[in-house]
N, C-alpha and C positions, 0 to 999 in steps of 0.2 A: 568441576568434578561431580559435585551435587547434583547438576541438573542433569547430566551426564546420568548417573545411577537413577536420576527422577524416570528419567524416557525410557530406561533399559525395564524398571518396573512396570512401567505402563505397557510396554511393548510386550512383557511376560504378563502379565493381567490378563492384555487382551489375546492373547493366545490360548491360554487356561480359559477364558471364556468362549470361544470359537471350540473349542475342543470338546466344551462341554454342552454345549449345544446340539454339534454336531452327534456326541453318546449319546445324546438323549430319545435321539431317533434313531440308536442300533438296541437291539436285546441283551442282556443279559444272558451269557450262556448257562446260569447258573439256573434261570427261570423253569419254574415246574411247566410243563407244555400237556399234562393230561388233569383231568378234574373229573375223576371215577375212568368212565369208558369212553370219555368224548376228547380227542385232543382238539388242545387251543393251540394251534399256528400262528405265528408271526405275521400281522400285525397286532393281532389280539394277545391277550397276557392276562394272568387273575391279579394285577397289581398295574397300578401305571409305570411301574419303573420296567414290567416284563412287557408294557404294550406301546406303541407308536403314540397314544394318547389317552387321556380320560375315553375317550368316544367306545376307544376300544378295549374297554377293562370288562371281563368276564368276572363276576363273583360267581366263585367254588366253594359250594356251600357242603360244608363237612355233617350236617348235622343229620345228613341224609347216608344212607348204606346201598350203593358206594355212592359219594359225593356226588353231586350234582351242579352243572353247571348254568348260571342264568345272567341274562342281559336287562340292564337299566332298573332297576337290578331284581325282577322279579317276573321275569318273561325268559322259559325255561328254551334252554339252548341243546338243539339237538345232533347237529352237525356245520362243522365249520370248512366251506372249500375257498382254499385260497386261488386253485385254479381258474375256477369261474367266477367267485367274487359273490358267491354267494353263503345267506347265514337259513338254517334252516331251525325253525321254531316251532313251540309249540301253543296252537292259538283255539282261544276258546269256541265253544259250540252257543248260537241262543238258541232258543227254545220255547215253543208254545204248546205245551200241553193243559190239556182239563183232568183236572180231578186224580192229578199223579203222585201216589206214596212216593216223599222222599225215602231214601233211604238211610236206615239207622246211622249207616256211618257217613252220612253226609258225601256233598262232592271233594275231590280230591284236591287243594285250589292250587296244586304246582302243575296239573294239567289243564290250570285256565293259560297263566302264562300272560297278563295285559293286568293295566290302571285301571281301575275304577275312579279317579278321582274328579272326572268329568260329568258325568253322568247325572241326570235326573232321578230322584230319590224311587225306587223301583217299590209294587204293593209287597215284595216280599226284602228283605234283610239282604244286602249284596257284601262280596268279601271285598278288599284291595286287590283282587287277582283277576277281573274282568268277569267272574261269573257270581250270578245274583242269587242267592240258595234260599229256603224255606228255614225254619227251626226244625231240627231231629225229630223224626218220628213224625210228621204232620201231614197232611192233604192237604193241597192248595191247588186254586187254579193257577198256572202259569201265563198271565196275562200280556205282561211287558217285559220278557227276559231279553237283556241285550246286551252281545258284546261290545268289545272294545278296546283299541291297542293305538298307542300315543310314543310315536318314536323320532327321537332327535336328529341322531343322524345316519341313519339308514331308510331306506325306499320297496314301499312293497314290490314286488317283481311283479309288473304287467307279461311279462311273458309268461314264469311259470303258474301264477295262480288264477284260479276263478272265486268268482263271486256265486255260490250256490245255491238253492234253495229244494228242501226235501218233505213231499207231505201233500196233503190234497187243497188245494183252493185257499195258498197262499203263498206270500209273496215276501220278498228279502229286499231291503235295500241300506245302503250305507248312507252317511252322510259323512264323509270326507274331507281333505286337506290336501296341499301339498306344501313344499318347503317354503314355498313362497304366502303359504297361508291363505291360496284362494280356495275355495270350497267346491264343492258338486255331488252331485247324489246322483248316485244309481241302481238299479235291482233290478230281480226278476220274477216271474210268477210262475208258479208250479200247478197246474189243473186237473183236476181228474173227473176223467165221465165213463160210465156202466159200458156204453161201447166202444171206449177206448182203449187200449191193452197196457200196459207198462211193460217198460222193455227194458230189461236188464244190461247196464252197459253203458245205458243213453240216457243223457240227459237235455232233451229234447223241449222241454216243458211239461209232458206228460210225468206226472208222479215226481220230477226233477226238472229243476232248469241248472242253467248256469249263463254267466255275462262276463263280459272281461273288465274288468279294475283300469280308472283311468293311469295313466303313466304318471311318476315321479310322487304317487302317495304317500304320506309318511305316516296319515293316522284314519281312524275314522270311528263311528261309532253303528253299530247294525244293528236289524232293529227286524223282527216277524212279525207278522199282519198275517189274519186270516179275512178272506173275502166272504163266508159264511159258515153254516155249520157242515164240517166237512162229512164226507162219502166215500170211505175206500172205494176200491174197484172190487163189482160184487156185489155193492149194493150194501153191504157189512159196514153196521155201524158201531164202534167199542171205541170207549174211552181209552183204554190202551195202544187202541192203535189210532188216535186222534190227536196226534201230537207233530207240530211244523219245526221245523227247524231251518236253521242259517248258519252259513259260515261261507269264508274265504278259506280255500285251502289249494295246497300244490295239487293241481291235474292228474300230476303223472302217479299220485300216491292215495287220489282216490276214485275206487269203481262203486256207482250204482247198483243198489238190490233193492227188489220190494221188499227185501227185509226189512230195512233202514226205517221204513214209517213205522218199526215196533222198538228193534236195539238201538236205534242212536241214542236214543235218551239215557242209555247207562253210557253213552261217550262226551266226556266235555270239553275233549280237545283234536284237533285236529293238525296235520303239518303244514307250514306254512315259511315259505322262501321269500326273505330280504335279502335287496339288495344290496351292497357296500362299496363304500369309494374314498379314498384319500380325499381327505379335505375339499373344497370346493373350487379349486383350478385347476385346467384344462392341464393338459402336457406341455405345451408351447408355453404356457406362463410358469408352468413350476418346476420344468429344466433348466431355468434361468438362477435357480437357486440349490446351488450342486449338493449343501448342508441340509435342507429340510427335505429334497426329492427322494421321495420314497422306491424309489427301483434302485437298489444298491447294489446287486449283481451287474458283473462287466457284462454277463451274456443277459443281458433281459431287455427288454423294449415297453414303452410304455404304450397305452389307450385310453378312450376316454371314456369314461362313463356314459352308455345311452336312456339311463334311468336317473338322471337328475346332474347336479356340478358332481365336480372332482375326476377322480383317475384313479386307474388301477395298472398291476403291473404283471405281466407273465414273463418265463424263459422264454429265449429266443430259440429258434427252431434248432432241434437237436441237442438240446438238453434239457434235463429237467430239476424239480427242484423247486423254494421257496425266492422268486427274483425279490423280495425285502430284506434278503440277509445278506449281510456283505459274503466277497468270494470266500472269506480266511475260514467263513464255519461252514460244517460239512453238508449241511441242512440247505444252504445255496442254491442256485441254479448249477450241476453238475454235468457234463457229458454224458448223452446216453451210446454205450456199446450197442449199436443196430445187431451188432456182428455175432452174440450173442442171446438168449433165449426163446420165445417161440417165433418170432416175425420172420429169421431168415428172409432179408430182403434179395440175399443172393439168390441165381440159380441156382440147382445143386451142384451144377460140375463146376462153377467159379467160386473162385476165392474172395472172402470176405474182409479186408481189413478195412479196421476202425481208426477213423480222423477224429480232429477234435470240431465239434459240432456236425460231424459228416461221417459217409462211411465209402469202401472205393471197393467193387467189385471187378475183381479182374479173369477171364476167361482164358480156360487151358490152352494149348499147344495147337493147334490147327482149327479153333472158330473165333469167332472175329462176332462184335457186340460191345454194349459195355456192358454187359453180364447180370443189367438187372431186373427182376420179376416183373418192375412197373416200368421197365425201357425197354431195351432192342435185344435186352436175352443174349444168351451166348449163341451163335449159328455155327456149324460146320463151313468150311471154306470150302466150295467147292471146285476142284480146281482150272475143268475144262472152262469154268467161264471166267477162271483167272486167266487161262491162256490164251482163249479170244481175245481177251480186251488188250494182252500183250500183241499176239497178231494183227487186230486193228491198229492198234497205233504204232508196229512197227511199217504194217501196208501205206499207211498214212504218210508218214514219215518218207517214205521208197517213193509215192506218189508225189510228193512235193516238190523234192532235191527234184527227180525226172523232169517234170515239167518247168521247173527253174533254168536246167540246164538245157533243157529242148529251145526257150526262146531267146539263149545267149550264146546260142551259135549261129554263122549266118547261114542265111540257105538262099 
């Protein structure tokens, strides 16, 4: 009987532990999902218990009006897409100016957003926040200002960002990493000559270049060089407008101005899109593990990451929704009503009803189709050539039997 009760507890043990393993990769519905004005989605959380993992714990930092949210944990977080699997941040400016008044109130250093902890000891005072600052009130040349962002487990996005450089007759380059911790350097040079134009818009290498970031980067450090004493275009030579800059930022959020070789230097950040991925196995290895796979909606399908290991999860087509939350909470992958708001995928004269992951267009009383905008449309039936194709094939028909019985008689 003993041993009897011994197995029945063990057998409850080990269930209570399968169970709790397995909660340990659902959310809390209880978990706060906004931090001011940014929401944090599932898989990410401001606690490990509201996130899939340490990897993905957002600190919300209240100290700030209204709260503010940051990653690892001082790289400021500006929008989180679960659809795309992208994290969008905020990453610092360097900078080489002569002879530039800091300003009284100093840099802002929640708009650097990266570690310092790397770095070579810079001629001027650097914060922990990726940008290297003067003392208050002071003039200094800006000789060696360099960013820098040191991330664990997320991937800079080779698609959406460049590597940029802004300023006359100098040049950007990184020195990098990727997961695997092999290194590579790259940049670009920005030039400018009295008969060249700069072109708003373009960055070309005139007044601006830009280069693409190698694939699966996790960190790196940038660094501005000037190739000599610079020369606007113009011929116009001012220390105010003698100042280079670098950065990697999203493409699509920033445009070139000849302005930029005077106000950048009041900007020390800019935005900047990581990548993110489930853990570091493929689909085919980590559907093999139905407790840690992270697509917990029935309607979602997995993929893999083409910016370093791991996987990510979407709905499956015709619904929408978060595919990391199981179906019970309402946040899920949901059914979308096609049938419903502006898309009318119907024609007008067909009827719309909604399936579940689908939708079925059916056309009125005398046309013939399957009634949809991106198909074969509702048509009018037209009748005369319904009633040819009836007289051919009854003529057909009349021709047949005739001839059957023409050579089964004798003659």
């Amino acid at each position: 009987m003993d041993i009897m009760v011994g197995k029945l507890l063990q057998q409850l043990l080990l269930g209570v532990i399968i169970l709790a393993a397995t909660a340990a990769s659902i959310p809390n519905s209880t978990c706060d999902r906004m931090c001011g004005n940014i929401k944090i989605p599932y898989p990410f959380g401001t606690n490990k218990s509201c996130s899939l993992d340490q990897a993905f714990v957002i600190t919300c930092n209240h100290t700030f009006h209204p709260p503010r949210p940051f990653l690892d944990p001082d790289i400021p977080v500006e929008d989180i897409s679960v659809l795309n699997g992208e994290l969008q941040v905020s990453n610092p400016v360097a900078l080489l100016c002569k002879g530039l008044n800091h300003p009284d109130n100093g840099y802002d250093f929640l708009e650097a957003g990266s570690q310092a902890s790397n770095v070579q000891k810079p001629a001027v005072p650097c914060n922990t926040y990726g940008r290297c600052i003067p003392p208050r009130s002071s003039t200094v040349d800006y000789t060696d200002i360099s960013a820098l962002l040191n991330l664990s487990s997320f991937r800079i996005s080779e698609t959406r960002n460049k590597i940029t450089a802004v300023g006359c007759d100098v040049y950007t380059y990184i020195e990098g990493s990727d997961q695997g911790q092999k290194g590579f350097t790259t940049g670009c040079l920005s030039l400018c000559d009295q008969n060249l134009t700069v072109v708003n818009g373009s960055c070309s290498g005139i007044g601006c270049c830009q280069t693409s970031i190698p694939k699966g980067a996790t960190g790196y450090i940038l660094n501005v060089r000037r190739l000599s004493n610079d020369t606007l275009p113009g011929g116009i030579e001012s220390k105010d407008q003698s100042c280079g800059y670098g950065f990697i930022v999203d493409e699509q959020a920033y445009n070139f101005s000849s302005l930029h070789f005077v106000n950048l230097k009041n900007r020390s950040s800019v935005p900047l899109v990581l990548d993110w991925a489930i853990g570091n196995k493929r689909c085919k290895d980590a559907q093999k593990n139905k407790g840690s796979y992270a697509c917990k909606a029935t309607h979602s399908y997995c993929y893999d990451s083409t910016n370093g290991p791991g996987y990510r999860c979407n709905c499956s087509e015709g619904y929408l929704g978060n595919p990391y939350i199981p179906d019970h909470e309402h946040e899920s992958c949901q059914d979308i009503d096609e049938c419903i708001g502006l898309r009318k995928p119907c024609n007008a004269n067909a009827t719309c009803t909604n399936t579940d992951g689908n939708y079925k267009c059916t056309c009125p009383k005398g046309y013939e189709g399957d009634g949809r905008k991106d198909g074969t449309d509702c048509r009018p039936i037209v009748l005369g050539q319904s009633n040819n194709k009836i007289i051919s094939i009854a003529l057909g028909t009349y021709v047949r039997t005739f001839y059957k019985n023409f050579i089964s008689q004798p003659h």
